[in-house]
C-alpha positions as CSV (number, residue, x, y, z in Angstrom):
1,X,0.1,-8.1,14.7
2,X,3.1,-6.8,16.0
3,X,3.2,-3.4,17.7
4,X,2.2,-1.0,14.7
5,X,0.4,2.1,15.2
6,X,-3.5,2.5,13.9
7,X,-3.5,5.3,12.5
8,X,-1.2,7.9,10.9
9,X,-2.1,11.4,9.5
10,X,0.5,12.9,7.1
11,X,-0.8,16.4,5.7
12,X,-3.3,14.9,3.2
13,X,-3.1,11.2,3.5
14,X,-4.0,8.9,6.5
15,X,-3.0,5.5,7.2
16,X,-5.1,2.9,9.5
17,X,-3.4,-0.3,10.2
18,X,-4.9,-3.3,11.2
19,X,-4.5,-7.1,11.3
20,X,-6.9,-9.1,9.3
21,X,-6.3,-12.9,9.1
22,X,-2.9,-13.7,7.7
23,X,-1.7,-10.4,6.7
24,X,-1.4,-6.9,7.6
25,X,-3.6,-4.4,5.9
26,X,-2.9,-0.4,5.2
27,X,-5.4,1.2,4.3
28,X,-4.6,4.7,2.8
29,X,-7.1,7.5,2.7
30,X,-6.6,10.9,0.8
31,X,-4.0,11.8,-1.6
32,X,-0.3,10.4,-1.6
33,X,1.7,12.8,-3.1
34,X,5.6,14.0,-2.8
35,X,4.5,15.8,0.4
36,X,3.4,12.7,2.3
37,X,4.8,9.6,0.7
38,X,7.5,9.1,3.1
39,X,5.2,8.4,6.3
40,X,4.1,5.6,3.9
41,X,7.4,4.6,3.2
42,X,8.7,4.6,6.3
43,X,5.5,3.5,8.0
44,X,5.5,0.0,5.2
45,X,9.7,-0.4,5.6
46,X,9.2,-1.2,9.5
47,X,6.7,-4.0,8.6
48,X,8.5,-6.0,5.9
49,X,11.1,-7.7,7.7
50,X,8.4,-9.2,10.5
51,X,5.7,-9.7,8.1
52,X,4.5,-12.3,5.3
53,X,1.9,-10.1,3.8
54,X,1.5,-6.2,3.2
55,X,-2.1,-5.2,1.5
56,X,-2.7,-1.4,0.6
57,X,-5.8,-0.5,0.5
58,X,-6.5,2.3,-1.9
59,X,-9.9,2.3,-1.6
60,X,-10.1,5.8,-0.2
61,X,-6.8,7.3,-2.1
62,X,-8.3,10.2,-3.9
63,X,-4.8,11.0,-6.0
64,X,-1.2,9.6,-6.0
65,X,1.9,11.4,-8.0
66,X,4.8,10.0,-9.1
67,X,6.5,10.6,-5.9
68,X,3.9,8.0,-4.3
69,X,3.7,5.8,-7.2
70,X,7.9,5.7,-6.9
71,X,6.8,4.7,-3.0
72,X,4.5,2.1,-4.0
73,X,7.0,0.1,-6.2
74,X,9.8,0.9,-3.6
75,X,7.8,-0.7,-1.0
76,X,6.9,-3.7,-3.5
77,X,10.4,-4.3,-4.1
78,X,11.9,-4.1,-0.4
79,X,8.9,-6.5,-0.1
80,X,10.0,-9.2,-2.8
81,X,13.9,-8.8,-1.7
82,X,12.2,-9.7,2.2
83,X,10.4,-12.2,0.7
84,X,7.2,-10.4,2.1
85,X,3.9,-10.5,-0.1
86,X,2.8,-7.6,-1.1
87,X,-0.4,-6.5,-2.5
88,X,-2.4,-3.4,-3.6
89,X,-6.3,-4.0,-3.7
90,X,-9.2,-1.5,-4.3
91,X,-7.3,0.4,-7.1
92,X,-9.6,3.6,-8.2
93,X,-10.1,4.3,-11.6
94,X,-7.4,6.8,-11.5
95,X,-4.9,4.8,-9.7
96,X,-5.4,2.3,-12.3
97,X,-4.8,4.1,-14.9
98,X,-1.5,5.8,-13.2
99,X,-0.2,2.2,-13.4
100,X,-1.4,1.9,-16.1
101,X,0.6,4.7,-18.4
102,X,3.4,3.6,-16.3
103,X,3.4,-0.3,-17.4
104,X,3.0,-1.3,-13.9
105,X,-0.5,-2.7,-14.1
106,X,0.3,-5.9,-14.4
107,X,3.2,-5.7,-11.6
108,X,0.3,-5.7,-8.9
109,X,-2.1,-8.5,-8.3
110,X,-5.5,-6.7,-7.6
111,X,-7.2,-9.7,-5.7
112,X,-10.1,-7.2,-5.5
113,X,-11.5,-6.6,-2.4
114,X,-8.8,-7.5,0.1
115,X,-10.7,-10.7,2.4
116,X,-11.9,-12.6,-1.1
117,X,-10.4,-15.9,-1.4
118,X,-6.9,-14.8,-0.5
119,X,-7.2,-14.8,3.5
């Protein structure tokens, strides 16, 4: 893993990184909302050009808002143009169905949880 930070508090949303096998996993605790979305963005952005694989982990993302969900597919296209994988697992109920209503659902490839088969 190259020289990311751990952790990353952003008013109401947290972000841990870590390295797990052949990919770098964010995991995103709290709410991402127009207030904080731009730690993530920015945060994401540094690791797609040195990286082959992003995972979010929304397992503990209480809410997003259109201002994260705009982050989200932001991040998933810089991703695809940097030909860098990248992946959203652990989607809540309510984070599926944000993607859902939006028609993005099928965009992102829940592998479920994050180590099955894929790493």
């Amino acid at each position: 893993m190259a020289n990311y930070p751990e952790k990353i508090s952003a008013g109401h949303l947290e972000l841990s990184t870590c390295a797990d096998g052949a990919a770098i996993v964010v995991k995103c605790a709290g709410r991402l909302t127009a207030e904080n979305s731009g730690a993530l963005k920015s945060h994401v952005r540094s690791m797609i050009p040195n990286e082959k694989r992003i995972v979010l982990d929304l397992s503990d993302l209480t809410a997003m808002d259109s201002s994260g969900l705009g982050t989200v597919v932001g991040l998933y296209v810089s991703a695809r143009h940097a030909k860098c994988e990248f992946q959203l697992v652990n989607l809540s109920k309510r984070v599926r169905e944000l993607l859902g209503l939006s028609n993005l659902l099928g965009v992102f490839e829940d592998c479920g949880k994050y180590g099955a088969g894929r790493m």
